[in-house]
GUVO-386321 format. One record per residue (C-alpha): x, y, z. Coordinates in steps of 0.5 Angstrom, whole numbers. Layout:
residues N
- xx yy zz
- X Y Z;
...
end
This chain:
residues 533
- xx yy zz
- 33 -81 152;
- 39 -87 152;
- 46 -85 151;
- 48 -88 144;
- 53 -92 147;
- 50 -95 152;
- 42 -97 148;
- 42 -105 148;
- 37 -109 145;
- 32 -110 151;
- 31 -102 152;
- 26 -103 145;
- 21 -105 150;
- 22 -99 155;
- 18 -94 155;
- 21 -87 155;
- 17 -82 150;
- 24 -83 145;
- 30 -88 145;
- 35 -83 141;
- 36 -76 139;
- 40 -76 132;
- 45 -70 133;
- 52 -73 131;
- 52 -75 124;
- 57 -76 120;
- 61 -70 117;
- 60 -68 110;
- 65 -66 105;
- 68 -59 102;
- 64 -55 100;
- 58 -58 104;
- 63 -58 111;
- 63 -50 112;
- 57 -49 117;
- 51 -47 114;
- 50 -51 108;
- 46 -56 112;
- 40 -55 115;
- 39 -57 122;
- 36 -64 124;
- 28 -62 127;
- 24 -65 132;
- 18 -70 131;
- 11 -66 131;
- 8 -66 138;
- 1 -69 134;
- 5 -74 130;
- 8 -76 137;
- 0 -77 140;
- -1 -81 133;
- 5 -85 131;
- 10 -90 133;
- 17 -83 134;
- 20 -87 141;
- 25 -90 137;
- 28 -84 134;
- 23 -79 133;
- 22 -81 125;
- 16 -83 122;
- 16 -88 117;
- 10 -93 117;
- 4 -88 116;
- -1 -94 117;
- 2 -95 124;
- -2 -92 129;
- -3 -92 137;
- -8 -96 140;
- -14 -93 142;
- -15 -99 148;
- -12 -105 152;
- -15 -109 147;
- -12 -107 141;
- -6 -106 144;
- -6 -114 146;
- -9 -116 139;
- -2 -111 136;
- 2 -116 139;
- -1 -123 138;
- -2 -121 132;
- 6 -120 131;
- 8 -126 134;
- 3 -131 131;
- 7 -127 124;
- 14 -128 127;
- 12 -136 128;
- 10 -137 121;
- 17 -134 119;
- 20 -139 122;
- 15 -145 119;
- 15 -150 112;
- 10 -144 110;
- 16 -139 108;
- 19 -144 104;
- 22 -139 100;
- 27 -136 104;
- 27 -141 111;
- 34 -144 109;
- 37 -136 109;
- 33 -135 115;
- 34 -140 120;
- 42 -138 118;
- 43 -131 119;
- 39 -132 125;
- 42 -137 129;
- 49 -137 127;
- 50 -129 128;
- 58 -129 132;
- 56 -122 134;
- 63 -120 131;
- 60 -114 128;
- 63 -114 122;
- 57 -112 118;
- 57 -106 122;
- 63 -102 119;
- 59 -104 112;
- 53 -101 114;
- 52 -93 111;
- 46 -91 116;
- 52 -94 121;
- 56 -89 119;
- 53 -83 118;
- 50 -84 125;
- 57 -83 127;
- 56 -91 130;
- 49 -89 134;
- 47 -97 137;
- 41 -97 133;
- 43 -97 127;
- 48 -102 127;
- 45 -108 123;
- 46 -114 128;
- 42 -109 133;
- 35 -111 130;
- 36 -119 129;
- 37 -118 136;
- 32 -115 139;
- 28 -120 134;
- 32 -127 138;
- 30 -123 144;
- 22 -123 143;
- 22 -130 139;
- 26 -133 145;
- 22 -131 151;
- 15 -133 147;
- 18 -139 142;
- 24 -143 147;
- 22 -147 153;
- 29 -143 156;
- 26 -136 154;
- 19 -138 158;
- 22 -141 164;
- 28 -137 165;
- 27 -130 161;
- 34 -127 162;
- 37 -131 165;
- 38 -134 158;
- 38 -127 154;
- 30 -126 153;
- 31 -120 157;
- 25 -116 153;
- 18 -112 155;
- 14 -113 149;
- 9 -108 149;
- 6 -105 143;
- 12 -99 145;
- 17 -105 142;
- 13 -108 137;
- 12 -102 134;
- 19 -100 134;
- 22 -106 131;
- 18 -105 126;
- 19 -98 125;
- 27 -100 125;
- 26 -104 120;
- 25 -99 116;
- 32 -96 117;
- 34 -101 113;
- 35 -100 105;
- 37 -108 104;
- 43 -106 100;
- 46 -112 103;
- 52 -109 104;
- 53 -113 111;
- 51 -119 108;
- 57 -118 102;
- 62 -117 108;
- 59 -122 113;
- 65 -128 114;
- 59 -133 115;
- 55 -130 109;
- 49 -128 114;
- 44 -122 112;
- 42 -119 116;
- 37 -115 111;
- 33 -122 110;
- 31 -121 118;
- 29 -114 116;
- 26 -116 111;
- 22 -122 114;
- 19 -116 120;
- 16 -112 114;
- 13 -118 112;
- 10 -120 119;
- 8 -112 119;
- 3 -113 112;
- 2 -120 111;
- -1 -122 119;
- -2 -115 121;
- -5 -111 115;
- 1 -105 116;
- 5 -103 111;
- 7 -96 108;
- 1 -93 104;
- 7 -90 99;
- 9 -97 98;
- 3 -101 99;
- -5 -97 98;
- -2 -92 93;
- 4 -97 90;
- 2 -104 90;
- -6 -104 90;
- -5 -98 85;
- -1 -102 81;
- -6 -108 81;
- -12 -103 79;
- -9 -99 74;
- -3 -102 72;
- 1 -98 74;
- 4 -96 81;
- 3 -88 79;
- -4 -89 78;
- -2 -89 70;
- -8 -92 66;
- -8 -95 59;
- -11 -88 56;
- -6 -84 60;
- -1 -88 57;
- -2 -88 50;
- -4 -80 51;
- 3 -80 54;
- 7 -84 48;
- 3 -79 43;
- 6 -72 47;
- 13 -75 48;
- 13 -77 40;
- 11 -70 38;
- 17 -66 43;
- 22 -71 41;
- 20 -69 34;
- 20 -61 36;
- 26 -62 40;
- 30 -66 36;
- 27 -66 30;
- 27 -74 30;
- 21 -77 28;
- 20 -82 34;
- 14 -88 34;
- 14 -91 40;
- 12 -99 38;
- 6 -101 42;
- 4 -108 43;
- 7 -110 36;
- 6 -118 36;
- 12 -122 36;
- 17 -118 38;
- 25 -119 39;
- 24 -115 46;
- 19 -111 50;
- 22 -107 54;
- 19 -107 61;
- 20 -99 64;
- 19 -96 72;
- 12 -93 69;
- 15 -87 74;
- 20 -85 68;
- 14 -83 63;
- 12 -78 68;
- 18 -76 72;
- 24 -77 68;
- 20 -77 60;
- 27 -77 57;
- 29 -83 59;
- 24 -87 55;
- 26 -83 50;
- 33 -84 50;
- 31 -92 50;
- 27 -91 44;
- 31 -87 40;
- 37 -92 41;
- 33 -97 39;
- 31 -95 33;
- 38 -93 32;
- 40 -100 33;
- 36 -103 28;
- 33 -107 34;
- 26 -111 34;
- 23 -109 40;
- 16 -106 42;
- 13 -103 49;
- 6 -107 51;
- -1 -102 54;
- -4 -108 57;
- -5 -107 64;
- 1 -109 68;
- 6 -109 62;
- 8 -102 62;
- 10 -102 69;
- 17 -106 72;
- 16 -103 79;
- 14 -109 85;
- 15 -106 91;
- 12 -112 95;
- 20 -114 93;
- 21 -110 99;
- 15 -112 104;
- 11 -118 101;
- 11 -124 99;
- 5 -125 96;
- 4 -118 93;
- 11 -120 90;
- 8 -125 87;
- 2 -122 85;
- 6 -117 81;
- 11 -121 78;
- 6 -127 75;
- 2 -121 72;
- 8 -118 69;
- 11 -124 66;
- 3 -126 63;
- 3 -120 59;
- 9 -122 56;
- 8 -129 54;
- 2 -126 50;
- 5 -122 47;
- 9 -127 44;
- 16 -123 45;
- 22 -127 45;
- 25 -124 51;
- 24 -119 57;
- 29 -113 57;
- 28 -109 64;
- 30 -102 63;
- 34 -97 68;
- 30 -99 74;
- 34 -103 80;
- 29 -107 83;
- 26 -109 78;
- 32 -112 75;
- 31 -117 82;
- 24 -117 82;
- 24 -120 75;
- 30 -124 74;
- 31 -127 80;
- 25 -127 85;
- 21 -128 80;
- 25 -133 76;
- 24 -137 84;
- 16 -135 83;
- 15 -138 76;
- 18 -144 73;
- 15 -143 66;
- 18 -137 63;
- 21 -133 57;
- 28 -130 58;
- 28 -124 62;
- 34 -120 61;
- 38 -114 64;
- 38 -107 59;
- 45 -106 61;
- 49 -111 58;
- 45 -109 51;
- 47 -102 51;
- 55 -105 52;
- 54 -109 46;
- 50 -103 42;
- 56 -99 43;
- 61 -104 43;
- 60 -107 37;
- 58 -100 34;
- 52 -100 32;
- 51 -93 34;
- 55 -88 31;
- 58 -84 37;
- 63 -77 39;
- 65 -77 46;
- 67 -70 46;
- 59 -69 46;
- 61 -71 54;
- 66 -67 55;
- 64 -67 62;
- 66 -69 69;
- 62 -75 69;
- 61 -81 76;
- 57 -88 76;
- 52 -89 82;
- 52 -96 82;
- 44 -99 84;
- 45 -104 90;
- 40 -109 86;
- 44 -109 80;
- 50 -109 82;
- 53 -112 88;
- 46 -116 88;
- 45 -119 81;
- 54 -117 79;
- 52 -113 73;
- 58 -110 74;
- 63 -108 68;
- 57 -107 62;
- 55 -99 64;
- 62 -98 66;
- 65 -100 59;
- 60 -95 56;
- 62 -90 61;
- 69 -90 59;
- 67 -90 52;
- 63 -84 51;
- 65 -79 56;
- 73 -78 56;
- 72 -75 64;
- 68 -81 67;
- 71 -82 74;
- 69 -88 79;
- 66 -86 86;
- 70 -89 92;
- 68 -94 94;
- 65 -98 87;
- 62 -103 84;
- 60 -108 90;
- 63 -105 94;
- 59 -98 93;
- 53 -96 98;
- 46 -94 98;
- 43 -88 95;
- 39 -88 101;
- 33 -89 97;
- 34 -97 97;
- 28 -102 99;
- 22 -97 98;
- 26 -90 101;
- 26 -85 95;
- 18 -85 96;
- 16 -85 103;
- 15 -78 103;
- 10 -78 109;
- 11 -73 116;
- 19 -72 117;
- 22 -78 114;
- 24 -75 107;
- 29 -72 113;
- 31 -78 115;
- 33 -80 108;
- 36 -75 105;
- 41 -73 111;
- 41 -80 114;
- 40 -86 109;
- 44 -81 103;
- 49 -79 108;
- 55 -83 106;
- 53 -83 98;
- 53 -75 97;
- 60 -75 100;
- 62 -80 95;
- 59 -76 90;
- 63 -70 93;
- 70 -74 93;
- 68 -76 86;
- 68 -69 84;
- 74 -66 88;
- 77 -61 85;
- 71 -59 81;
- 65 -58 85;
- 66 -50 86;
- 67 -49 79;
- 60 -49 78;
- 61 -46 70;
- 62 -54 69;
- 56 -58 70;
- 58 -65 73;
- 54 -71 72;
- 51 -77 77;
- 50 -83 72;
- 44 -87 76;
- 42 -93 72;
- 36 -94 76;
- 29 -90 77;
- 28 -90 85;
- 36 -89 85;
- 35 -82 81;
- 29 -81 86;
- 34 -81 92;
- 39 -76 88;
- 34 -71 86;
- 32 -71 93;
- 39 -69 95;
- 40 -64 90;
- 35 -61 93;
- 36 -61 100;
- 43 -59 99;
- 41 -54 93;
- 47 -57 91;
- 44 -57 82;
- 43 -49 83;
- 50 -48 87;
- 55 -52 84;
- 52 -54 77;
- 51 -61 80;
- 47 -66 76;
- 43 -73 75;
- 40 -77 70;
- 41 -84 67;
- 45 -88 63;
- 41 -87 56;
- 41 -80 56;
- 48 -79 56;
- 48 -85 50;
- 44 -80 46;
- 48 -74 48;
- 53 -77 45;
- 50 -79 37;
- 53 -76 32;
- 46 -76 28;
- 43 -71 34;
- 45 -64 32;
- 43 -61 39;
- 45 -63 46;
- 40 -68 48;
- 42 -66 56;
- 37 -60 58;
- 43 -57 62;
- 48 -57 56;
- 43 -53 53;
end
């Protein structure tokens, strides 16, 4: 293995059985600094070293990445990635050529992004986390194959890389060490994004090489495309699911809740991650219950692809994306509703309002549900007691949402106003980090890599969530709140609590915004948080 100092971009090519060994993170904050409260990092198991891509770092985050079984495959691996990496560059993908060419020619290499970078950090400053690290490694292999330098001079000119499938293998597992918040873009003096270079390598990875992560490709997009639903939910499932949540909510709460399905012209159709109705049920009806409350006009669809936000081809491809996102908008126009509200799910938000506004010119308004809420309770269309809150409470801000779409003060506005012990985490805003769940993360549960996430990608979020409540961790008769308005965002947090056992410990608790909005109506006469209970 190299020492993390001395990795350089052209080692990617070397064929060392690992490049680096994690065993230097970042410290974590009391009460999760005494030894012990963190397990220890593991090694790769020796049959997924024989089958997968672990000589990068020892994680396996592309399960469909496996090892050639002869020269052959081996030589079309790397032909087939090249002719990908020249296609990125071509009028083809138009979409995103301009920011492209940018980020990729005009690099000063003066490292600022890297102290923006989470994975950076928590790494204590390992070499291969550093965000201009795998743009390098991607100059390199375009320069010897695309230049007429790089072919006639190879080092001499910086096209000092062995490309084998050991390094096109690798660049591409790196690119899955990256959550796309676009920190580094936000701190870049010349406004380059590294995630976009990132991001253009999962593409080439899918779209010419027909590689992706099975959790975000075949059991999320094909899904979706299938049943309408990245969970597999289908119509019946749905409706069935609808009906159950109206009885609960009614034997819970005593709140008899109908949930408006496919109700023709509309104000709003309420687009949800269809993750919520099966992981999270209380969100939706925490969504439903305040607009009713409100006196809104809106309905939810059971068409195929209209009751699901979630597009994970945002993350890895272009045509997936798009495939998703006109869907989605169709479901839309037919039902007749004059706006589309995206519920607490921050991909999505991008997905629908900004890419896919680029996809399709001839749309109905698309709208973020936060704003909505501020305004219920601004202009107090719900009638509200604080006290109900009356715990310490912190914001997650979802990088989609917040640093990427400058939906910033809406959520806070309702925080302040609903929960008298609402605290800012440490950096905030736009300047907050990844849950580590970002870009496809919070659903790659395959061989170690769940590991990489949690104690790696979450690193630096957990330590912002445990400076948030400094002073009232150890204090477990008093739960504490993270307000994440964001499905994958709660799938990162509930993988840290779990981790770290930090709900049973210290009383540590997640949810979304909705919840806590419900919490607090005067009109429900029970907590509608479980742990209140």
């Amino acid at each position: 293995m190299i020492n993390q100092n001395d990795l350089c971009p052209k080692d990617m090519g070397r064929s060392d059985d690992q490049l680096i060994k994690l065993d230097n993170l970042m410290p974590l904050l009391a009460p999760f600094d005494k030894p012990g409260m963190e397990p220890p990092l593991t090694d790769p198991k020796p049959a997924w070293k024989e089958k997968y891509c672990t000589s990068l770092d020892g994680y396996v985050g592309i399960d469909t990445l496996t090892r050639p079984k002869s020269k052959e495959e081996e030589d079309e691996f790397v032909r087939k990635f090249l002719s990908g990496l020249e296609k990125i560059f071509s009028d083809a993908n138009n979409g995103v050529l301009q920011p492209l060419l940018l980020s990729y020619e005009y690099c000063a290499k003066c490292n600022t992004c890297s102290d923006a970078c989470h994975i950076y950090t928590a790494t204590s400053n390992n070499e291969m986390y550093r965000p201009i690290f795998r743009s390098e490694v991607l100059r390199k292999i375009a320069k010897k194959y695309f230049t007429t330098s790089g072919r006639l001079l190879g080092g001499f000119v910086g096209a000092d890389i062995d490309v084998n499938w050991e390094t096109i293998a690798r660049l591409g597992e790196l690119a899955y060490r990256c959550n796309l918040c676009r920190r580094c873009a936000q701190t870049c003096p010349l406004g380059l994004d590294n995630s976009i270079l990132s991001k253009e390598i999962r593409k080439i990875f899918s779209q010419e090489m027909g590689i992706a992560p099975t959790p975000l490709h075949t059991k999320g997009t094909m899904l979706q495309l299938k049943t309408g639903s990245s969970t597999g939910l289908s119509k019946p499932a749905f409706m069935d699911t609808l009906e159950f949540l109206e009885e609960d909510t009614e034997e819970k709460f005593g709140i008899k809740l109908k949930f408006p399905v496919d109700k023709k012209n509309a104000d709003i159709l309420v687009l949800h991650n269809a993750g919520e109705f099966m992981a999270w049920p209380e969100n939706p009806v925490a969504f439903a219950i305040l607009f009713d409350e409100a006196g809104l006009n809106w309905t939810l669809s059971s068409e195929i692809m209209g009751y699901d936000s979630v597009n994970y081809g945002l993350w890895y491809d272009d045509a997936q994306a798009k495939k998703i996102a006109m869907m989605q908008m169709k479901v839309a126009k037919e039902i007749g509703v004059k706006r589309l509200v995206v519920a607490e799910c921050g991909h999505a938000h991008k997905a629908s309002m900004i890419s896919g506004d680029r996809m399709m010119p001839d749309r109905i308004p698309v709208e973020s549900c936060l704003p909505l809420l501020w305004d219920m309770v601004k202009t107090k269309r719900l009638i509200l007691d604080p006290s109900k809150n009356n715990f310490p409470v912190t914001l997650h801000d979802p990088c989609n949402v917040v640093r990427q779409m400058g939906i910033v003060e809406p959520q806070r506005s309702t925080l302040k106003a609903i929960c008298p012990q609402f605290r800012e985490m440490t950096p905030h805003g736009v300047d907050n980090y990844c849950c580590g769940g970002g870009s496809g993360f919070a659903i790659m549960n395959y061989a170690n890599f769940p590991e990489f996430r949690t104690q790696v990608a979450s690193r630096m979020k957990f330590n912002q969530i445990l400076g948030a409540f400094k002073g009232t961790m150890e204090d477990t008769s008093t739960p504490k709140y993270i307000c994440a308005p964001c499905s994958n965002c709660k799938g990162a947090m509930r993988g840290i609590l779990e981790h770290y056992d930090a709900t049973e410990k210290f009383n540590l608790q997640y949810g979304g915004l909705v919840e806590l909005m419900v919490n607090a109506l005067v009109s429900l006469k029970k907590p509608f948080l479980e742990f209140l209970e």
